[in-house]
Each structure stands twice: as C-alpha cells, then as structure tokens.
C-alpha positions as CSV (number, residue, x, y, z in Angstrom):
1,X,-11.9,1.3,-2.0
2,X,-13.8,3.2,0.5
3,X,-13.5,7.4,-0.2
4,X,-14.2,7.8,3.6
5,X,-11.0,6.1,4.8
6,X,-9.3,9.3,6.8
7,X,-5.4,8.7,6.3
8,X,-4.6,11.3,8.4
9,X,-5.7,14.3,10.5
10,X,-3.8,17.4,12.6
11,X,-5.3,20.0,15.2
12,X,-5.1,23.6,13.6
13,X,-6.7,26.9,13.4
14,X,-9.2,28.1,10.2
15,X,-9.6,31.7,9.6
16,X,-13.3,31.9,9.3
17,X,-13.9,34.7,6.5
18,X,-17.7,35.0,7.2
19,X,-16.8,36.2,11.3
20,X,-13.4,37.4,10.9
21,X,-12.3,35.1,13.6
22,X,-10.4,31.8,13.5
23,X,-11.5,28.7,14.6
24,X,-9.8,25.7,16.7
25,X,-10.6,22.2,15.3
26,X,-9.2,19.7,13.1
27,X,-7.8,19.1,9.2
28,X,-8.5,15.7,8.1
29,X,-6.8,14.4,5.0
30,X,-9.2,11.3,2.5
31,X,-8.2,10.0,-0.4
32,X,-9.7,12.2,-2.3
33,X,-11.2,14.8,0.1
34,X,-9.6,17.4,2.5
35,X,-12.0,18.5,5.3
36,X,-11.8,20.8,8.3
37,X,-14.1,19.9,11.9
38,X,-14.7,22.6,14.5
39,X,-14.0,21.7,18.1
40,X,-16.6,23.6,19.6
41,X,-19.6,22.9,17.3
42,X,-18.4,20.0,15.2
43,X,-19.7,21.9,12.1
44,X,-17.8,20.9,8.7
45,X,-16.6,24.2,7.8
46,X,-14.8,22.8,4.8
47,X,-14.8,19.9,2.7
48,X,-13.7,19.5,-0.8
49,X,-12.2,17.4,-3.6
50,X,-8.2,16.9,-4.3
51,X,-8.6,17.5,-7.8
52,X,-10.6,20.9,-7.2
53,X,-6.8,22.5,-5.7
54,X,-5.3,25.1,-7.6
55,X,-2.1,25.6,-5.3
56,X,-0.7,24.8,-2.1
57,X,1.5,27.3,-0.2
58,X,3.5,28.4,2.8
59,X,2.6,31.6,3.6
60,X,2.5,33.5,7.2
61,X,-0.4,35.6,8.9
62,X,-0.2,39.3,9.8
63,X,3.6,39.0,8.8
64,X,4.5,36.8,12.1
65,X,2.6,33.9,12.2
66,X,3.0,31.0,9.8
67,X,0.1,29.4,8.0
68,X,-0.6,27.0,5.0
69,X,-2.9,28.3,2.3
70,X,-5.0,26.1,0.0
71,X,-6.5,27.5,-3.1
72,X,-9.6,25.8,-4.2
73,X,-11.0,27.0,-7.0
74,X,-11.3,30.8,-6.3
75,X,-11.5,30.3,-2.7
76,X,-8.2,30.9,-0.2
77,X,-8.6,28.7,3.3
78,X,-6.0,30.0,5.9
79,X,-4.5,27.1,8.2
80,X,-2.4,27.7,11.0
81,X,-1.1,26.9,14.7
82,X,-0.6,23.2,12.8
83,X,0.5,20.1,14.9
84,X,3.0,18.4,14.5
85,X,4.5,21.2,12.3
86,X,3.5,23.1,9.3
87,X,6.4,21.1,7.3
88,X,4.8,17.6,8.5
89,X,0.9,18.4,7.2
90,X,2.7,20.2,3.3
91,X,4.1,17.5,2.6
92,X,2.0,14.8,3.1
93,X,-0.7,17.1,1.3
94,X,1.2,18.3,-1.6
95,X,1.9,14.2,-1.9
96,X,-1.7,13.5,-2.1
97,X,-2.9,16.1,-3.9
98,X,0.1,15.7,-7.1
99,X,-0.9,11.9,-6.8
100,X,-4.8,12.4,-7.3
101,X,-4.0,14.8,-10.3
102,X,-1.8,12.0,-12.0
103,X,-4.3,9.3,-11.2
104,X,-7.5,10.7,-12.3
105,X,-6.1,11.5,-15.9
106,X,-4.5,7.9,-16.6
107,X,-8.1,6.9,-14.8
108,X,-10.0,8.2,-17.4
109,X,-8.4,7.6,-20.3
110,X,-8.1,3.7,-19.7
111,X,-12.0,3.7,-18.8
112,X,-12.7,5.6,-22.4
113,X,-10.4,2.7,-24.2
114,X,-11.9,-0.3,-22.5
115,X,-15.2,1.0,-22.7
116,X,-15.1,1.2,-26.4
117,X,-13.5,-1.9,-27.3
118,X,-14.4,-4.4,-24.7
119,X,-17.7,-3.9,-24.2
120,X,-19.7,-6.0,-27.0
121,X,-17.3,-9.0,-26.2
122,X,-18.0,-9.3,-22.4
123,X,-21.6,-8.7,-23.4
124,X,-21.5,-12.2,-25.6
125,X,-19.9,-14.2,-23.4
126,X,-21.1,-13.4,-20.2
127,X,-24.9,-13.9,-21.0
128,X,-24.9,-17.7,-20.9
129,X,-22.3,-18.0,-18.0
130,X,-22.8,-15.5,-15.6
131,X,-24.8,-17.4,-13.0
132,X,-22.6,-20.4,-13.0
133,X,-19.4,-18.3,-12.4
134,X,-21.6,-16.3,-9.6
135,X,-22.3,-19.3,-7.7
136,X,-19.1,-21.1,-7.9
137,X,-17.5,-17.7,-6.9
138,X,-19.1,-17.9,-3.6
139,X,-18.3,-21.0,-3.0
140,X,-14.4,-21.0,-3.6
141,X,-14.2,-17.1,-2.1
142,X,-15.6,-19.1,1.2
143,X,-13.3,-22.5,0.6
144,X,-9.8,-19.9,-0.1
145,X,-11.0,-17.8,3.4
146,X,-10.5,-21.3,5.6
147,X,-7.0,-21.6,3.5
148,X,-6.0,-18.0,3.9
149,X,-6.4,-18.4,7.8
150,X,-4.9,-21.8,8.2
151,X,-1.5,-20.5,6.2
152,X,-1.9,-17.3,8.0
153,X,-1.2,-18.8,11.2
154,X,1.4,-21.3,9.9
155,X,3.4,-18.3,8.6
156,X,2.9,-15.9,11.4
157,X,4.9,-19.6,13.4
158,X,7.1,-19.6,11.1
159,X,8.2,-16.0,11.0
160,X,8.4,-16.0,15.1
161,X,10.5,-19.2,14.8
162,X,13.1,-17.4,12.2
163,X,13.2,-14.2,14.4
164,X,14.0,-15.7,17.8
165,X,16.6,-17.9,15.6
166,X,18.5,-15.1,14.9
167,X,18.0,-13.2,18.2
168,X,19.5,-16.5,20.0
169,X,22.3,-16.4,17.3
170,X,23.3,-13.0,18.7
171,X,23.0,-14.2,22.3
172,X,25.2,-17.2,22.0
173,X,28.4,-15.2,20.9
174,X,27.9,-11.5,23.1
175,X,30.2,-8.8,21.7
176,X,32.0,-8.7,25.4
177,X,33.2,-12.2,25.6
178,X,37.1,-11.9,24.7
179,X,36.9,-15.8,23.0
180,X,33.9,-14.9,21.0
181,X,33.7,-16.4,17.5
182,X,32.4,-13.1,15.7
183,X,36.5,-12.1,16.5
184,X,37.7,-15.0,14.0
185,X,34.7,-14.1,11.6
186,X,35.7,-10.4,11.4
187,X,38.0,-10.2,8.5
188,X,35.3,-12.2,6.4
189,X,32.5,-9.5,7.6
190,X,34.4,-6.7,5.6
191,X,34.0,-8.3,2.5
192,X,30.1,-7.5,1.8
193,X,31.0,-3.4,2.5
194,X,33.5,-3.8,-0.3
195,X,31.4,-5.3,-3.0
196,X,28.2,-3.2,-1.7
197,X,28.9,-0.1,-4.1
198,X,29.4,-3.3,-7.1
199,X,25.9,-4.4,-6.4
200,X,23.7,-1.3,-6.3
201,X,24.4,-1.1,-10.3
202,X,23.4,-4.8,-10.2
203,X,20.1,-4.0,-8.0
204,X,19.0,-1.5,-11.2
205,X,17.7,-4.7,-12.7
206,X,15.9,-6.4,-10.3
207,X,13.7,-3.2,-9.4
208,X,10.2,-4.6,-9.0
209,X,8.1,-1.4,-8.4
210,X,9.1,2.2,-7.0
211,X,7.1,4.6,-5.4
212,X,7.0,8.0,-3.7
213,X,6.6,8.5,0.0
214,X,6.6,10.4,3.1
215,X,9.3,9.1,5.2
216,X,9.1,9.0,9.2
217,X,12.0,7.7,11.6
218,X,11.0,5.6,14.6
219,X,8.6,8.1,16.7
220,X,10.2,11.3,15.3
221,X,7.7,13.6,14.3
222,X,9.4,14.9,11.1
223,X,8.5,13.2,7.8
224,X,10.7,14.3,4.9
225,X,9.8,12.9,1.2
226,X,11.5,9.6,0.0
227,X,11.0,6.7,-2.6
228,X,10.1,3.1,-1.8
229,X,12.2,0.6,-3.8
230,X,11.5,-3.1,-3.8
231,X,13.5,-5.5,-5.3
232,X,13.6,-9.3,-5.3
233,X,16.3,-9.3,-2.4
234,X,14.9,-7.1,-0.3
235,X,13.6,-3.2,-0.2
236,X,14.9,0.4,-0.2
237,X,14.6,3.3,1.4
238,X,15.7,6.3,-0.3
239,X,15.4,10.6,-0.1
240,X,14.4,12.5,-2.8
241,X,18.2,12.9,-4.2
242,X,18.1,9.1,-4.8
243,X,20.5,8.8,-1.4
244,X,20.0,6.1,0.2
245,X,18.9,6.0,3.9
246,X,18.2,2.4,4.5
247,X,18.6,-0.8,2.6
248,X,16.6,-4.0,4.5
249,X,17.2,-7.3,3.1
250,X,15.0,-9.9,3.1
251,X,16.7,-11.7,6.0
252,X,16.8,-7.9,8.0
253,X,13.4,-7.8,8.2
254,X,11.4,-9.0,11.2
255,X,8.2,-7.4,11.0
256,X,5.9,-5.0,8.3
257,X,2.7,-3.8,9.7
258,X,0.1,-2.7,7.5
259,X,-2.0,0.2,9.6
260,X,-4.2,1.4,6.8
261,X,-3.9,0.7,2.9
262,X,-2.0,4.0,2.5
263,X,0.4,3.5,5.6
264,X,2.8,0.7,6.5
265,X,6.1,0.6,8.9
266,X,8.9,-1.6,8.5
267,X,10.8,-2.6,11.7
268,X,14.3,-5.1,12.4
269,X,14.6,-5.8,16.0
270,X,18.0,-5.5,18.0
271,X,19.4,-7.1,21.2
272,X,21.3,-4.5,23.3
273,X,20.1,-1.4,20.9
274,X,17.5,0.7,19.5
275,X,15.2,-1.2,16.6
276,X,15.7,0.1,13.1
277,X,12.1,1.2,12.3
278,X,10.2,3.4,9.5
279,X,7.0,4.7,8.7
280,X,6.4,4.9,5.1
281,X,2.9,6.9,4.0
282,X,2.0,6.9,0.1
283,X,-0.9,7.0,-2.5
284,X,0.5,4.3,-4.1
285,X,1.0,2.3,-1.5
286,X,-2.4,0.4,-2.5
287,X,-0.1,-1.3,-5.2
288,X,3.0,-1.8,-3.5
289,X,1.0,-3.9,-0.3
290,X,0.2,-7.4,-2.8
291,X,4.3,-7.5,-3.6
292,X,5.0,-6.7,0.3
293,X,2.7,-9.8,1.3
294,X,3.8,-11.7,-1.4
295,X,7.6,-11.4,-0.5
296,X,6.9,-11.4,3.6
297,X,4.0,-13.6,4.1
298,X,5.4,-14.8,7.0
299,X,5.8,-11.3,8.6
300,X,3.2,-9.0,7.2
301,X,0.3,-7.9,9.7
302,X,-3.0,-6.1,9.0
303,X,-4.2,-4.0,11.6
304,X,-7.6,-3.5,12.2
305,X,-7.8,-0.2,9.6
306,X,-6.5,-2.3,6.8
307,X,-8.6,-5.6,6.9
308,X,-11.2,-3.9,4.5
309,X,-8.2,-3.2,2.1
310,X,-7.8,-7.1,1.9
311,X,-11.0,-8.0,2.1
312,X,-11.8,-5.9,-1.1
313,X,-9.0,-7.3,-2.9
314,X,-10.0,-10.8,-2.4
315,X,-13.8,-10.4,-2.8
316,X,-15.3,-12.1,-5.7
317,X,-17.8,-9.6,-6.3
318,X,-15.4,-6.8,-7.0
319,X,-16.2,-5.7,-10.5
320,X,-17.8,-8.8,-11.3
321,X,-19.8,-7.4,-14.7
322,X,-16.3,-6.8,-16.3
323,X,-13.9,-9.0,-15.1
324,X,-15.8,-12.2,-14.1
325,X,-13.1,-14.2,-15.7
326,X,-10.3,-12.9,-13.9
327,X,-11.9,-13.2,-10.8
328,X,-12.5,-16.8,-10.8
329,X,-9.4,-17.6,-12.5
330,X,-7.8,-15.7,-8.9
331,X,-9.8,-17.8,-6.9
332,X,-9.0,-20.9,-8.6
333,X,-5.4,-20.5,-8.3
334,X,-5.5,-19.2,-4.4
335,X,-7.3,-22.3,-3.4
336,X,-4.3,-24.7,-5.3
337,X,-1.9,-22.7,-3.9
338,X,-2.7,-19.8,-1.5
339,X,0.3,-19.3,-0.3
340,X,2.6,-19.1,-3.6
341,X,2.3,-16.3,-5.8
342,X,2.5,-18.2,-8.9
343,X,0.8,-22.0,-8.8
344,X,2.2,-24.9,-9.9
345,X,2.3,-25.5,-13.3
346,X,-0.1,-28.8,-12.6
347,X,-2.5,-25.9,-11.3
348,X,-1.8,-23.8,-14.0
349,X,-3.3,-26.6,-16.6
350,X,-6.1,-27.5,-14.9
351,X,-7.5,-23.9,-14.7
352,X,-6.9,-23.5,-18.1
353,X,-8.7,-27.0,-19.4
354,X,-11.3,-25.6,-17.0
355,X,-11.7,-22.1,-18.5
356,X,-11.4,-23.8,-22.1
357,X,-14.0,-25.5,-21.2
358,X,-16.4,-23.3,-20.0
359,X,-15.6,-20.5,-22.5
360,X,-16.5,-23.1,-25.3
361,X,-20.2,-23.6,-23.7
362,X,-20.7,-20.2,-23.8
363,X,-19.5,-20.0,-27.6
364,X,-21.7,-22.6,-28.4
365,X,-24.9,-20.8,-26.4
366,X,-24.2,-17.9,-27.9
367,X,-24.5,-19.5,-31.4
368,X,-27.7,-20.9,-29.9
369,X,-29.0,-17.3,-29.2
370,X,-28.2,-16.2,-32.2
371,X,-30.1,-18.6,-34.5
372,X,-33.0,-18.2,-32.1
C-alpha cells in the first residue's frame, strides 16, 4: 500500500527550538509517518517514523496555553493552537501510533517464519511455471476488470431500487394520517425491543472481525474512540466501555462510502428527519473494507482516494514471487463468480483439476531439472 497516502492533516503551531519562535503551518498524519509543513516557506520542519515515538502527551505552554508534545527519540516537538481541537488530533495519533507498534512486531516475526520454511519450496515449483501463470494472469486480471464493472453497475441499480422501495414504504402510510396502518401494526413493533437484550448474547457468536476506531457523528467535529463490530446480520458501533451507540442491520443501511482505505462512513437515510450517519477512521480498517464489500456490494462506494486501495488488492502482480498460486487461484474464482464471495462448488472443482494439473507439470519438470 502506498506509505504517502496522507490520512489526515490539522493547522497548528510548532515551537521552532533553533529561532525560539513558533511557526504556523500544518501536521499531517501517514501511515507510518507524522510530518509538519510551514505556511510561509513550505519547508518540512519535521518528518519522522511512528515507530520512532517514545510518548505522546497533553501538556500546556507557559502554564496557559495547551499543546501536544511528541517525544521522538530524544527529541520534544511542541504542537499547539490545534484545529479542530487538541482532543480530535490525540486521539487519532495515539490510535495510529499504538497500531504501528503492534503491527510492525507481528510483521516481523511472520516474515522471519515464512522465510525460513517456505522458501526452497516456492523456489522448485515456480521455476518451470512462472511464465505461464504470468501471462494467464494478465489475461484473466483484464477479463475480471470488464466483470467487476458490469456487476458494479448492476449492484449500484439494485441498491437504488431497494432504497427508494423503502423510502416509498414510509410515504405510503405518513405518521399523520389518523387511518394509517402502522396504528394496527404497533403492538407487533414492540416485540423486537423486548427480545433485543436476548439477542446481543446470541450476536457474541456470529462476530466476524472487531476493530478499534475513532468515532465521528454526522459533521460534529468531536471524534471519541470506539470499536467496529461486524457480524453476519449487520454491524456495530460501540465506545470504548463496550456500550453501544449504534447497531445498523443489514436492511438499515443505505449507503457506505469508502473515502480512503483507512476512512469509511456509514449512513441510513430518513424521510421527515435527520440521516443517521458515522465516520469511522482506523488502521485496521484495510482488513475490515473486503468483509464491508462483500456483505454490501450493492451499496459500497470508492471515492476517488480509495480506488488505488482496490486496485492493489485485485492486481495480479501483487507479490507475485511468493504467492503466484494464490493469486491466480483469486482470479480464477472472481471471473466464475465475481460477485459471490465463495464460488460455486462447480467452480470450486474446476480450479482445483486445473491447479492439480498444472502443479503436476511442474513436479514432473522439476524431476527433469534434476536428472539434468
């Protein structure tokens, strides 16, 4: 993924050490980088790594104003006058910063394990096939493409059609009509409230993935930290004492846009009242946005910032000298069935005749090369 995505960025003031003087510009956060622009100049008067942060502090400047302190190394960079707030730009760096500590650890140990017991074996088999597997790469990665924007379209029909069903739902039977049907249906509405506290404890199983991240209400401009819950019925919204703020079922919600592949907001639309929107920013967001599409394919949108994301998920090339195999067994089953997540089980046998197949040729070369 590309290091230079900027994810977010605030106007503030640095206390320049070298003039005694502090400086207006702007704090940009990367995935792995925090860096700091002057207005005036546009000198980079800091820049450097996650990992490299000691500590991360509220502190306040000649005992009146309050700052946020970063601690790199032996190094102590004053921030202050921070916009939105100095609560807003904490906690979306603290997130980011605890994140890229945990990830770089697990990183490196899985690299070390596969490196010393995979290597040989992808050596041997992928002498004899590797061109073969290039070529046909291409060729399906450009065959799913036409798929993946003909169901694209179909879906984004589809999930229009089911919203203006239920908006038209609402309009046939308005709340001020005293003959309305909802008045007949009202005892039988109660009846999900009751049994709502019987199925969270029932929800505890069917928890696909949870992650943290930095909540935001509709346009407010405070973020508090949360958890991201999906499940196979729907998704939840939750603060950081497991309370939860928002529960969408599949069925609630009309549309998620992606903005960039660390930022997505979830939105149900509303006739005579506000929508019910959130903004939901998270590292790990990277691995919750394949479940998201593959539950709402019909109402997912990438925005402009996030069509790399996808692109690099779905490029054939992406670490082709260790996981060749995997790739064209992906591509295989997204050009029987792009939109499913799982193929049919007629797809499923053909891909793997196909891959017996193949991976006996390159047995049998190998054998070659070795008696050569």
């Amino acid at each position: 993924m590309n290091e230079d995505i900027r994810i977010h960025s605030w106007p503030c003031s640095y206390y320049l050490d070298t003039n005694k003087q502090w400086v207006s510009g702007r704090l940009s956060l990367t995935p792995v980088a925090i860096k700091f622009t002057a207005d005036k100049t546009g000198e980079l008067l800091v820049n450097f790594h996650l990992s490299s942060i000691s500590e991360i502090k509220k502190e306040s400047s000649n005992l009146i104003f309050s700052s946020l302190t970063i601690l790199e190394k032996n190094t102590k960079h004053w921030f202050s006058s921070l916009q939105p707030s100095r609560n807003v730009v904490f906690n979306i760096l603290e997130h980011f910063w605890r994140e890229q500590l945990l990830s770089s650890q697990g990183e490196g140990a899985e690299a070390a394990a596969l490196q010393s017991t995979k290597g040989k074996e992808l050596t041997g088999l992928l002498t004899g096939s590797q061109k073969r597997l290039e070529d046909t790469a291409k060729v399906l990665h450009y065959q799913g493409e036409q798929f993946d924007n003909i169901m694209r379209g179909l879906n984004k029909i589809e999930g229009d059609m089911d919203v203006a069903d239920r908006l038209l739902t609402e309009l046939e039977s308005p709340s001020w009509w005293p003959f309305s049907s909802k008045l007949w249906k009202a005892p039988l509405e109660t009846k999900p409230k009751e049994t709502a506290t019987v199925s969270d404890s029932k929800n505890q199983e069917g928890i696909i993935i949870r992650i943290p991240v930095i909540i935001t209400h509709r346009t407010d401009s405070n973020v508090k930290p949360g958890k991201l819950t999906l499940f196979a019925s729907g998704l939840e919204i939750s603060d950081c004492n497991s309370q939860v703020i928002h529960r969408f079922e599949s069925k609630d919600v009309d549309d998620i846009r992606v903005h960039t592949p660390y930022e997505i907001s979830i939105r149900q639309r509303f006739i005579g009242k506000p929508d019910t929107s959130y903004r939901l920013l998270s590292a790990k967001m990277p691995e919750a946005i394949p479940i998201l599409e593959m539950q709402f394919s019909k109402k997912i949108q990438f925005l402009e910032d996030a069509l790399g994301f996808v692109g690099a998920r779905k490029s054939p090339q992406v670490d082709l000298g260790t996981s060749i195999w995997q790739a064209a067994t992906g591509l295989l089953g997204g050009v029987v069935q792009p939109s499913s997540p799982v193929g049919s089980r007629e797809g499923m046998d053909n891909d793997q005749v196909q891959l017996q197949e193949q991976e006996k040729v390159s047995q049998e070369e190998a054998k070659e090369l070795k008696q050569v």
